[in-house]
N, C-alpha and C positions, 0 to 999 in steps of 0.2 A: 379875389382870392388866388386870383392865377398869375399875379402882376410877380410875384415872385419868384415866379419857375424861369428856369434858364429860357435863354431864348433860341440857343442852337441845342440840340442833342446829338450827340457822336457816342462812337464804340469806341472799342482797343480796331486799330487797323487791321483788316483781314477778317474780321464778322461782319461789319456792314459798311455803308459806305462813307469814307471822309474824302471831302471835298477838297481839304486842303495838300492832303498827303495827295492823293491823285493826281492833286494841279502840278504839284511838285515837279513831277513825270513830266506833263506835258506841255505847260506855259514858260515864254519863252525867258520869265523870269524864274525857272526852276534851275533844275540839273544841267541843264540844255545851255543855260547862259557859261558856265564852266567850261565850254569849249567854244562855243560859240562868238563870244566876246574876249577880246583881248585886252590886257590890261586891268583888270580889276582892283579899285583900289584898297586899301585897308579898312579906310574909314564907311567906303558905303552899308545901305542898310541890308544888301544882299543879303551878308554872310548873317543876320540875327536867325535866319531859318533853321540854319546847321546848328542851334542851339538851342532853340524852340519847336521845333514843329513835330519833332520824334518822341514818342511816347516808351518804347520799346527797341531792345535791341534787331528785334525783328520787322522793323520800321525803317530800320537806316541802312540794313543788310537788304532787305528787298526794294528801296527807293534808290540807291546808289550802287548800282552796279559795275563791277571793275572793267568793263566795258568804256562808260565813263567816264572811269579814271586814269583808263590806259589813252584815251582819246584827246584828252585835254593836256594828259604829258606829250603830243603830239603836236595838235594846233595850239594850247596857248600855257606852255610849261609854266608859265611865270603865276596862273594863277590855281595853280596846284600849289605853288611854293606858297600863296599867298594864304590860301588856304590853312595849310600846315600851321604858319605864324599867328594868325589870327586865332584858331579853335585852341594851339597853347597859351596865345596871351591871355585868352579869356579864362582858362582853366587854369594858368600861375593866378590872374587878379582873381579867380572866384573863391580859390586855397584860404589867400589872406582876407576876403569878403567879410565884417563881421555877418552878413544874411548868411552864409553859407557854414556851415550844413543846416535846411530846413528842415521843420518837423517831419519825420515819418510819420505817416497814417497811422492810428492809433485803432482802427476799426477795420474789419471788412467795409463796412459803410463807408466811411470816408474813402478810402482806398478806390471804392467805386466812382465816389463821386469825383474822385480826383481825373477821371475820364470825362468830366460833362465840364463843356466848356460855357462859361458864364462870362456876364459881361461885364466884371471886371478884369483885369490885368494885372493881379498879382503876381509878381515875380516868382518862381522857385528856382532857388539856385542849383541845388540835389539834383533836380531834373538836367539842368543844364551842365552842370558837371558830369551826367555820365553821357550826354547829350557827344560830350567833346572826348571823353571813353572811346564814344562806342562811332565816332566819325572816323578818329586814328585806327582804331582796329580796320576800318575797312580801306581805307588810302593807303596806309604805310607798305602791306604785303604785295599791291600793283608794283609802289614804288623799289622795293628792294629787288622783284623780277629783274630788272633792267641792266643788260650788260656787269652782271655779274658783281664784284667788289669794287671794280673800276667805276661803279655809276657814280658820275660826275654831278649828278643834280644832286642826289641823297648827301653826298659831302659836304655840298656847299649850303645845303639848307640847313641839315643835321649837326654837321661836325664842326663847321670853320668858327674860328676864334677868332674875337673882335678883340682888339688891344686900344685902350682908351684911357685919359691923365686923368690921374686919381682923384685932383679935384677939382675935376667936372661932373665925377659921378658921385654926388654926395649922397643919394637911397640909396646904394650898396652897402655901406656898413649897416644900414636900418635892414636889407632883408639878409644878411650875412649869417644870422642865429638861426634864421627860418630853415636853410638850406645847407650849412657850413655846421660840422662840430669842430673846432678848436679843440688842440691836445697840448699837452706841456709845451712841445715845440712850436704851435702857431703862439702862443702866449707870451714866449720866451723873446721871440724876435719882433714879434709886436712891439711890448717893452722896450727892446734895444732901439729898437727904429722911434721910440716917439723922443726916448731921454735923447738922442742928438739932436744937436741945434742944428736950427734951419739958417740954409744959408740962400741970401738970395742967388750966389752963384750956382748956387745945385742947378741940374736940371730937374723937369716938371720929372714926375717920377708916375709910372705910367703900369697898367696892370692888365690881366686879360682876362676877359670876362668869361663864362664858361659855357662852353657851345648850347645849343640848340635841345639836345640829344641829352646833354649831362645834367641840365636840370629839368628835363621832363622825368628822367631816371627819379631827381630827387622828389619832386612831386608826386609819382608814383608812392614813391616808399611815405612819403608823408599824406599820402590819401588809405593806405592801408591802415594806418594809424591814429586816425583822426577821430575824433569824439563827436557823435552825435550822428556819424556816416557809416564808418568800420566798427567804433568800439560804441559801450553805452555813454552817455554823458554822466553818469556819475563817478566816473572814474576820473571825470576831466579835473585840473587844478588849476583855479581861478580860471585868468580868460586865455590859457593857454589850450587849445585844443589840441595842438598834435601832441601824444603820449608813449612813448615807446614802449608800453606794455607786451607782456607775449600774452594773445589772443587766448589758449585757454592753459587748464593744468596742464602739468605732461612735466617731459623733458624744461628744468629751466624757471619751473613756475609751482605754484600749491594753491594759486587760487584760479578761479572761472568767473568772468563775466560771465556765464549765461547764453544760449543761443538767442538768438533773433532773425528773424525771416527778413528782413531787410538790413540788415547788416552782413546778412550771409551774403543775396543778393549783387550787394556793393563791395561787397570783396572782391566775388566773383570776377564784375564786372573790370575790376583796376585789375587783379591776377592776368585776365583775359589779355590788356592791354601792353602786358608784362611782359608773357608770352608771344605776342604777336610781337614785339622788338626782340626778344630771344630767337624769333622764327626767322632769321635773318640766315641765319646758318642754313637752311635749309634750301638756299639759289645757287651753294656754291656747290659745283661736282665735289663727289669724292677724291680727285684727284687734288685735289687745292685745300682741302679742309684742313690740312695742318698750317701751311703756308698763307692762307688769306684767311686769318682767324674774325669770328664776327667782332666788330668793334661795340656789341651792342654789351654781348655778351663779356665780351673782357672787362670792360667797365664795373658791369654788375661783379663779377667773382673777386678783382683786384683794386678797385676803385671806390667800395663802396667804404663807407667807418666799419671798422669792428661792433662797433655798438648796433648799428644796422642791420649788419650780419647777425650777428648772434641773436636778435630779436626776430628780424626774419626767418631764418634755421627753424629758430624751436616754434614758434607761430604756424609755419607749413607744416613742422613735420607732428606737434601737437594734435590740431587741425586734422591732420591724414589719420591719427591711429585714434583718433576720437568720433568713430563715422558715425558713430550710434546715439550721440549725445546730441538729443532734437525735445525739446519738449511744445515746438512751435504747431499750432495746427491749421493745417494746410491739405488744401485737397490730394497734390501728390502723394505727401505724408500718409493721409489716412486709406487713399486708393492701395497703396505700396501693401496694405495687409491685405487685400484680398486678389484671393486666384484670379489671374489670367487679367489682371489690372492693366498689364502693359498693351492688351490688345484693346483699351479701350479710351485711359487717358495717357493721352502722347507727354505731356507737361511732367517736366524734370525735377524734381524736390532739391529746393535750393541749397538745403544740406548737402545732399548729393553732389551737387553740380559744384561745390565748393573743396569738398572731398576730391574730388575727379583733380579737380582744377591744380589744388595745393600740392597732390603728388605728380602731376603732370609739369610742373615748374621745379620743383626740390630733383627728381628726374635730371632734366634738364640741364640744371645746375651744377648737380653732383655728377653726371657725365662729363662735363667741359672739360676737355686736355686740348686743345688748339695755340699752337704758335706759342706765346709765353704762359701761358697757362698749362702747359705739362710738368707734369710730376716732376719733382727734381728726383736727379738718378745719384746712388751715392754707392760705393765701392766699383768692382771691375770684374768682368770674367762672370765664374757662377753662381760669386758672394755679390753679382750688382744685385741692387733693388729698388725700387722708386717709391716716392712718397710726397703729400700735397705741402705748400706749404703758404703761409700766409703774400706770397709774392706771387705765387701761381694761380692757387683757387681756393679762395678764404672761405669757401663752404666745405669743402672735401676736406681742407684741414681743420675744422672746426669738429665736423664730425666725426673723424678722426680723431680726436681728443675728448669726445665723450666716454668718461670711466666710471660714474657711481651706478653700484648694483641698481637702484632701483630707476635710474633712467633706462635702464637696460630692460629692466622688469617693464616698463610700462611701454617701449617701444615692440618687446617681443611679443605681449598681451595683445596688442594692436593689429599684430601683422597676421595671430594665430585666429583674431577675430573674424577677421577678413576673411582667410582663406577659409574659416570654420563654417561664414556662412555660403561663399561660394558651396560648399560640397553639398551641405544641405539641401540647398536649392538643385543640384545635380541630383541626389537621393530624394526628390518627392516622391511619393506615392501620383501623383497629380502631374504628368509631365507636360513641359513647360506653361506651368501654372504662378510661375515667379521666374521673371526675368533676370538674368543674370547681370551679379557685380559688374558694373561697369568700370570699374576700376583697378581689378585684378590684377592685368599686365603690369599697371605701372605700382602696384604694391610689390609684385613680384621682382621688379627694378631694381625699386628701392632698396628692398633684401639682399640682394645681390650686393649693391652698392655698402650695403651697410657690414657685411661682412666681408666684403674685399676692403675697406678701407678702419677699419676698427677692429683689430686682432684682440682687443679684450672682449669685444662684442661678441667675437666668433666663439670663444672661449667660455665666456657665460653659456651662451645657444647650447653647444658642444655637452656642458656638462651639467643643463638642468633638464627635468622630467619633460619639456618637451621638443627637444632632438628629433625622436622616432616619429612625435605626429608632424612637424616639419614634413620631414622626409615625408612620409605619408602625405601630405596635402601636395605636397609638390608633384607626387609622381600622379597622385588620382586628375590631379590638372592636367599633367602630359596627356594620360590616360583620356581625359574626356578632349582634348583639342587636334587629339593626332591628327582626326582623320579631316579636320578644315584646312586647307592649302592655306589661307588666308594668315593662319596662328602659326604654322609651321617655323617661321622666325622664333616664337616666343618659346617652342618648344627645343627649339637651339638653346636657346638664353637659357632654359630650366634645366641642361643636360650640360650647362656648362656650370652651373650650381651646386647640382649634385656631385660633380666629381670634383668641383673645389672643397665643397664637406668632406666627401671619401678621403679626402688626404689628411685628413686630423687623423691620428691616434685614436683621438676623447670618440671619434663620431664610430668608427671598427666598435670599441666597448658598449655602445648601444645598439648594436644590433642584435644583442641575444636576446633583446627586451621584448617582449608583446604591443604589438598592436592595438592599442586601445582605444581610438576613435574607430564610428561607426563606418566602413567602408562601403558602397555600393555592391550589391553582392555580384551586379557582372563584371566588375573586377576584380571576384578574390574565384582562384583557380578551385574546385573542386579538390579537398585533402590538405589544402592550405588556409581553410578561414580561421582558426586558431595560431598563425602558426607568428613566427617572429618577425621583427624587420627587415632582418636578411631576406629570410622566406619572398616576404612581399616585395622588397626592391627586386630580387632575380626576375619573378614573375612578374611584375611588372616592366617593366625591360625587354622582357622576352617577347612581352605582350607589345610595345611598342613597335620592336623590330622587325616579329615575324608577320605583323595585319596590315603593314603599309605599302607593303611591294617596291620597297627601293626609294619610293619618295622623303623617304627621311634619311636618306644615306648619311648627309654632312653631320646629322648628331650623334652616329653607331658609335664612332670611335674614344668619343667623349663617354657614351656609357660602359663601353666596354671597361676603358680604364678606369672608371668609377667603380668595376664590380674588381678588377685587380685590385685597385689600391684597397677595398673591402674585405677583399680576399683572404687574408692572415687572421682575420677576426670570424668566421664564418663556423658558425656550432650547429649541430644536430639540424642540419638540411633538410627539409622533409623529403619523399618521393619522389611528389612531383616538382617541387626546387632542381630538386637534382638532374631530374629529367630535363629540365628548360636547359640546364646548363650543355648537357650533351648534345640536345638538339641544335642550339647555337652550335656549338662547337662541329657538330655533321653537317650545319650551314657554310659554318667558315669554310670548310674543308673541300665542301664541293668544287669538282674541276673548272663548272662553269664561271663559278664566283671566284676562286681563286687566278684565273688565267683573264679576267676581263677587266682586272684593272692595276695599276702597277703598286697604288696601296693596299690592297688585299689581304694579302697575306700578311700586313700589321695585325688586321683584326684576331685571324688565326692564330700569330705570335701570344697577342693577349689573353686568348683564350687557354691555350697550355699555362699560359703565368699562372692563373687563376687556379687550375686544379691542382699546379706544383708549390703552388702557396697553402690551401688547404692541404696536400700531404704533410710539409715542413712543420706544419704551426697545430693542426687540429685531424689529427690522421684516423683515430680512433674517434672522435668526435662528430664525425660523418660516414656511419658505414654507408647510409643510402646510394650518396654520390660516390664513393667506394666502390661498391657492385654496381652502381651503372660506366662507370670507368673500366672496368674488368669486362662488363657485357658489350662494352662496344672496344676490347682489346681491338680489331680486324680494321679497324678505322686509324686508328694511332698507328698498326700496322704498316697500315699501305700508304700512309704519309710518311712513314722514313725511307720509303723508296720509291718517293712520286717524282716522275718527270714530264716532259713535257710531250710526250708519245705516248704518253699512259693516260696524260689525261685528256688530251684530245682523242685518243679512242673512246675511253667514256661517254665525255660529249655527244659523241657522233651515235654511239650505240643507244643512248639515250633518246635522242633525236630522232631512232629510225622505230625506237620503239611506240614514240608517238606518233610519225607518221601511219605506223601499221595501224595502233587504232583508230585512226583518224580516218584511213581505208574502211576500215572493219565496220564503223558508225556509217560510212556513209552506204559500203553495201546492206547494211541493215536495217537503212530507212527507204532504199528502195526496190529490198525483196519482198515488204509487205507484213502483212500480220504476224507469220509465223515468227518470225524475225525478229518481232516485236514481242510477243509472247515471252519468246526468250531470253530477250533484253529485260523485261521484267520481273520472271525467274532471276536472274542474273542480280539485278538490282535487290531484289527483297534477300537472295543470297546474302551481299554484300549489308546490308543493313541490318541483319542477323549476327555477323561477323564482327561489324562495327561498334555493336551494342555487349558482345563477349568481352570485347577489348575493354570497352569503357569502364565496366563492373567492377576490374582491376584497378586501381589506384595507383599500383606499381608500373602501370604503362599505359599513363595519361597520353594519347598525342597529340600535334597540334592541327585536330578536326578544325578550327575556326582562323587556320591561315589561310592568307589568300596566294595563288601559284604556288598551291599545295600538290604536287604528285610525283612518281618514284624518281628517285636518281641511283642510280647504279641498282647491285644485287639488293632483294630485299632483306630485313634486316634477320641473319639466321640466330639457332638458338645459340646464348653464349655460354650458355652453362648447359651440362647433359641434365634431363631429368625436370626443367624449367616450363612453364610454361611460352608457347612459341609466341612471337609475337613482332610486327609488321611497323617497324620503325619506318615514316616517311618523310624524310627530309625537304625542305625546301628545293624547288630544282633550280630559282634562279632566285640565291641569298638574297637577305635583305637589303644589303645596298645598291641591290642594281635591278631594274626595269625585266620583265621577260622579255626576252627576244620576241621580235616579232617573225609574220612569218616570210616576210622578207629579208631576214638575214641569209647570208650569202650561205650556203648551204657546204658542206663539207665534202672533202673528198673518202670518197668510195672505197671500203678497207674488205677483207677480204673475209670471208664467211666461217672461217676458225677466230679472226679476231674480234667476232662478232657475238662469238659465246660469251657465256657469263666465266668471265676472265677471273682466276684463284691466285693464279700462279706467280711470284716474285718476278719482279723483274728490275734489273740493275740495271745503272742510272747512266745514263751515254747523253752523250752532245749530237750525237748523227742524226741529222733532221733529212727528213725524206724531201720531196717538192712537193707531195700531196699533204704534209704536214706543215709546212710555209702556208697554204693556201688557207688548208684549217685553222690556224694558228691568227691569220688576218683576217675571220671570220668570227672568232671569239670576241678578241679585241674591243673594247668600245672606247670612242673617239681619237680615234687612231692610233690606240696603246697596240704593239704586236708583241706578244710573249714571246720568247728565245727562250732555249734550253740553258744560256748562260743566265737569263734572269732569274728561272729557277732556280739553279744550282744555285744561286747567291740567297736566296733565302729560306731556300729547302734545308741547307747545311745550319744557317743559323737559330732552325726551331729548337727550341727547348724542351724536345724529348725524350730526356735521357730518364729523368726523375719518373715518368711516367710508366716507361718502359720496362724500368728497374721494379716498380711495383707492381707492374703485370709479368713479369715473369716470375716475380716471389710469390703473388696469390693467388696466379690463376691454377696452376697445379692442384694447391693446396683445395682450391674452393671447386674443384672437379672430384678429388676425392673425397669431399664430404658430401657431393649430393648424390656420390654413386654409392656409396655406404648407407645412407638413410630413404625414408620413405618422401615421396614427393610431397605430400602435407604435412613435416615436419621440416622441409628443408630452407626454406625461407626464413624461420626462427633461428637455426641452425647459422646460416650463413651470416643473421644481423648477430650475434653474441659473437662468433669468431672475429668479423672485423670489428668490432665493440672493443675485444680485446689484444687484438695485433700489434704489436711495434716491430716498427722493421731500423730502428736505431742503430743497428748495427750493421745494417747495409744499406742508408740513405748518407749522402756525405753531410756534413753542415748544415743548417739553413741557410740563407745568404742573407744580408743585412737587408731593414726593408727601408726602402727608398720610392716611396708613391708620387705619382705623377699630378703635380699640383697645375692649376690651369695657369698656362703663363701670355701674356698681353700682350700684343702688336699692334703694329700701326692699322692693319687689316682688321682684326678683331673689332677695335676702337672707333674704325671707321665704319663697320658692321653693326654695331649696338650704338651707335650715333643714328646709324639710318634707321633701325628699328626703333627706337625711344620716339623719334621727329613721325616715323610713317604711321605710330598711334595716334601720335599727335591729331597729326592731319586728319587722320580716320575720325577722331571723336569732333573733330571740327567741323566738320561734315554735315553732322544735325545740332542742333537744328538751322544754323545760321552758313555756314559752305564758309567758314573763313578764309580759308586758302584754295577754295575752287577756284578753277580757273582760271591759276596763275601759273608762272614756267619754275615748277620745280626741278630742281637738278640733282637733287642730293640723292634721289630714289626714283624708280620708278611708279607709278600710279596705273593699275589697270582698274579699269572698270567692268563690272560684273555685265551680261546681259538680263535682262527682264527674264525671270524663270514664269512660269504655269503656275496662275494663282491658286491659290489654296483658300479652305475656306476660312482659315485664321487673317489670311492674308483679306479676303474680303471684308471682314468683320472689322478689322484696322482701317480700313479706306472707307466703308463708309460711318463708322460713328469716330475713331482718332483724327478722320481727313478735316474732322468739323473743326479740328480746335490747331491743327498744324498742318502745312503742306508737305506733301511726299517730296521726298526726294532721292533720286539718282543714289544708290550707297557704294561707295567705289570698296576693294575689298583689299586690306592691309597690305601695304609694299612689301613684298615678296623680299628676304633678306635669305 
């Protein structure tokens, strides 16, 4: 009864042990013969292992290490080259195999079984085709390391064209259909070429066959496609298996094959392979990336059919906004709905892993501007503009010409999906009970991508009901990634979105709208959870700027401009809105921030835009930020006569006032209890105080910034009759680091100008030597303020508008609150600015002209390095695709081992059973 049973028993590799996979490693006919031996012919039976013996991707990743492969490109190159030819000759003959594609397993059962090795020797081809997958993925990324674009082996294997007389090569017309689409023109000259007669004088007439490289490209595309691998076999027609269908509805298509868990899988696996020859880009420094464009990649965007294209296109990008359309059941699948799943099965749901995959290539794609592959640029001056086109990057101009409403509809649907469940899972009640979208960033891309290059796209987005939650999702992402160094890149990328939106017209008109997705409530400011989109983008913004302590400086200026270009559209500000806005603006302002760096005082500039664009357009529409503009008249004040002596006194007077309590703490911890007593008085004082202020809602502050404490006089009452109240500004704004306490220390001023300074002072160039010293002391990275730098953008602030409305209403809003009772004057004051125009003494508006984001070579080479350093990062687990190899395009740090946790234990010992740990390096820094 037992004569039946297999005669060996094995596992998947990495539960128990196989004898063969091991040998692999260490007998001298494994891995080891790859360098070892020189010579290796075609025909031997070496190479049937690299076809056979790998069960898993994680079999060929852990048996063949680029150690290896970089070893044998050393001692015996010829049989890496040999390598390379043989795993595609077997994978061109397996395409046209009729064996190939074998059945899928129909069962879990079978599926098992398909791990027990019996003593027949049935072939599977499926197996062996991804066998030859998943070998390329791991050779090719060694090989492309190597001396840069110039690697001579890679050319000569990949690229070189063989030229041979056409009739010697009589299979070439037979695989010509498999590989080759014919268009009118191949047809045309066909025709011409057969009707002339042949004359024996002719010579042989001779043609060239097409590299290495170019028909693995087409094999690729023709294994995505294929019936009974990628797609279901009922779609196939006769014994034609490759089908050029687009994979599901969406964009392009009305019908659905259906998911399937091994079709997904086998996407995957070819996508993967896709990717790894698109990762070619990724050896060349920044410095060269336009000039030595990948050959891998130019192929694909320029060289591919339209038919291809366009198949491809909507397939990924269908594919990507269809992440939820699973009806396969599967462990990952069904672990995925329960809490804290990801601490315990490691294993990726191949839906997922396909999702990941398809916008991590469309990415990619739609990135590429390199060498002929950039934009074509058409006019000159400030009418130039650039655009894709079928010669440059036949996917960017394809999607680019996507205009029917409802592809629009079902791409927005998708992307709104996405980010709808990221927030979700950010708002559990259960925190980290559900693992985060892994695919975010590059949806987030994608958006990008799709609205820089589709102006009706933008326009749709723009003017349907959801605009606001966009925005919304976009900023509660900032919001939740600030504070990871690691994201910081992405949250550039989402600050340069947002101020591409702000430049619409359509997108100003939706912010008087409400908020209507559920927002996390420690994101929404206290007197703002009802409030509009405006409301929330300020406070969100503000919330960015003021919690990171300068580590986000390079995105300030991008939101700033985003809330200018908003600006003219901005209605009924709540309080605390208005307050964020002031408080920025006594950030900009600060002497430390503005004297530390030579773009600075941009930010400052944009900030007066801002409030001189709400007077022009909606003046009566915002009394809140009205009276907090009036309330901090003394600031706007003493920036139209700020010099570079005024405000390095500050600085220093600042500086001495911390040093004093810096004194004062330390004699108070070493006079002993009393001392202490008093400091606790002192403190419960203060948290008494604290808790006055807060009750207010008109004078929210920001208790939850970090290098929060005074800068100059505190802030007095601006109106008589007011309650008083303790504005604290930033002391060292948000784009810049605190000083430490080793900065070079100031020189010593003299004990009158050490008072709390009231008094005007006009604006001079006479710089003392003790003001040289202090002035090279502010500075960071060797910027030194001059009193000529000031003047040069002191004179150009846009002051005047503001000025002119604090001299018409401050008067006015002093004798109303001296004429009424202090508990009516607040009413009092909201109904008179409600109803104010000062039209007769504000000049014009000015035309508005918003700062739309515009692309450089920089930029391009920026969101190149970010798009590739995701890349890398998700390649990482479970298989290290590109570990280990000399990238150039980015940097790569590697995190250290932090202090386990018990999440972290709970992962290592029940997730260690089913995957090994690995090393997670933390996103290249952009």
């Amino acid at each position: 009864m037992f004569a039946k049973l297999p005669q060996t028993l094995t596992a998947p590799f990495g539960l128990l042990t196989d004898e063969a996979k091991l040998a692999f490693r260490s007998r001298p006919e494994g891995i080891s013969k790859l360098y070892t031996t020189r010579h290796i012919t075609e025909t031997e039976s070496y190479w049937d292992q690299y076809f056979t013996l790998f069960d898993t991707s994680s079999d060929v990743f852990s048996l063949i290490s680029p150690h290896d492969i970089r070893r044998a490109l050393l001692d015996s190159p010829e049989n890496v080259a040999t390598l390379i030819r043989v795993v595609t000759s077997r994978l061109f003959n397996l395409l046209s195999d009729h064996t190939f594609p074998s059945a899928p397993p129909a069962s879990m059962a079978s599926y098992a079984t398909s791990f027990i090795k019996t003593s027949s020797t049935e072939r599977n081809a499926t197996k062996e085709v991804l066998n030859c997958l998943r070998v390329l993925q791991r050779v090719l990324p060694v090989i492309f390391e190597v001396e840069g674009e110039s690697n001579a082996f890679e050319l000569e294997v990949l690229w070189k064209k063989v030229e041979v007389d056409d009739e010697l090569d009589p299979k070439a017309p037979e695989e010509t259909p498999q590989f080759v689409i014919e268009d009118d023109e191949d047809r045309s000259e066909s025709g011409h070429s057969s009707s002339m007669p042949s004359q024996a004088s002719q010579p042989k007439r001779t043609k060239t066959l097409p590299s290495l490289g170019e028909k693995l490209f087409t094999c690729i595309n023709d294994l995505l496609f294929c019936c009974g691998f990628s797609l279901p076999t009922k779609i196939q027609v006769d014994h034609y298996k490759i089908n050029y269908v687009i994979w599901e509805k969406g964009v392009g298509s009305t019908t659905d094959s259906g998911p399937n868990h091994a079709y997904d899988s086998n996407k995957t696996e070819v996508l993967r392979l896709l990717l790894v020859l698109l990762s070619r880009q990724i050896y060349i420094p920044p410095t060269a990336l336009f000039t030595h464009p990948s050959f891998y990649t130019l192929h694909v965007v320029r060289k591919m059919p339209r038919r291809d294209v366009l198949t491809l296109l909507c397939s990924l990008l269908n594919t990507a906004m269809n992440p939820a359309t699973t009806n396969s059941m599967t462990i990952a699948s069904v672990a995925g709905k329960v809490p804290y799943n990801h601490l315990v099965f490691k294993g990726e749901d191949s839906r997922t892993a396909l999702v990941g995959m398809s916008l991590q290539v469309l990415c990619v794609l739609l990135d590429f501007q390199s060498g002929p592959a950039r934009d074509a640029i058409s006019g000159s001056g400030d009418t130039a503009s650039s655009s894709p086109t079928t010669q440059t990057n036949s996917f960017r101009y394809f999607l680019a010409k996507l205009h029917r409403t409802q592809d629009f509809a079902f791409i927005l649907s998708g992307i709104v999906g996405i980010l709808e469940q990221q927030l979700a899972i950010s708002n559990n009640l259960l925190p980290g009970s559900r693992k985060s979208v892994p695919y975010v960033p590059e949806t987030i891309i994608l958006f990008w991508k799709i609205i820089e290059l589709n102006k009706k796209f933008r326009a749709y987005l723009l003017d349907s009901d959801k605009a606001v939650d966009i925005l919304a999702y976009l900023l509660c992402y900032s919001l939740e990634i600030k504070d990871k160094p690691q994201q910081h890149g992405l949250c550039r990328a989402l600050s340069y979105i947002i101020q591409t939106l702000s430049a619409d017209p359509a997108f100003g008109n939706k912010l008087s709208l409400p908020v209507k997705i559920q927002i996390p409530t420690k994101w929404v400011p206290q007197g703002t959870l009802h409030g509009t989109a405006a409301d929330f983008m300020i406070t969100s913004i503000y919330s960015i700027i003021a919690t990171t302590s300068g580590s986000l400086n390079s995105i300030y200026p991008a939101l700033i401009i985003a809330l200018a270009n908003a600006a003219p559209y901005f209605k009924n500000l709540s309080v605390v809105t208005s307050n964020r806005l002031l408080q920025l603006f006594t950030s900009f302002s600060n002497p430390l921030f503005l004297l530390s760096d030579e773009s600075h005082p941009r930010l400052l500039f944009l900030m007066l835009e801002v409030f001189n664009s709400v007077i022009f357009h909606h003046l009566s529409d915002n009394p809140n930020l009205l009276y907090a503009i009036i309330t901090a008249h003394k600031t706007f004040e003493e920036l139209g006569t700020f010099t570079l002596s005024h405000g390095l006194r500050e600085i220093q007077r600042v500086q001495q006032i911390k040093d004093e309590q810096a004194r004062q703490a330390e004699r108070d911890r070493k006079d002993g209890p009393p001392s202490e007593r008093a400091s606790a008085e002192s403190a419960h004082q203060e948290k008494a105080r604290l808790l006055r202020n807060e009750s207010d809602p008109a004078f929210v502050v920001a208790r939850d910034i970090e290098s929060l404490s005074l800068s100059g006089e505190e802030h007095e009452d601006g109106l008589g009759g007011q309650e008083h109240t303790e504005t604290r500004p930033l002391t060292s704004p948000p784009s810049e680091n605190t000083p430490t306490t080793s900065t070079t220390p100031l020189a010593s001023i003299s004990e009158t100008a050490r008072g709390k300074m009231k008094a005007r002072r006009s604006m001079s160039s006479d710089i003392g030597g003790g003001d040289r010293i202090a002035a090279a002391g502010v500075g960071r990275n060797g910027f030194l303020p001059t009193q000529e730098w000031v003047t040069s953008w002191q004179q150009g602030l846009p002051l005047d508008t503001v000025m002119l409305v604090i001299s018409e209403l401050l008067p006015k809003i002093q004798n109303l609150q001296a004429g009424r009772q202090k508990a009516n004057t607040a009413g009092a004051i909201t109904d008179f600015l409600q109803s104010v125009t000062l039209t007769d003494v504000l000049p014009p508006a000015p035309a508005l002209y918003p700062r739309r984001f515009l692309w450089s070579d920089a930029s391009i080479v920026w969101l190149t390095s970010l798009i590739w350093g995701g890349v890398y990062v998700h390649g990482m687990s479970p298989l290290g695709i590109w570990n280990s190899t000399n990238v150039r395009l980015f940097f790569v740090k590697h995190t250290q081992p932090q202090q386990r946790q018990i999440t972290d234990t709970m992962s290592s010992v029940v997730g260690g059973l089913f995957s090994p740990t690995r090393q997670r390096p933390e996103r290249p820094s952009n």
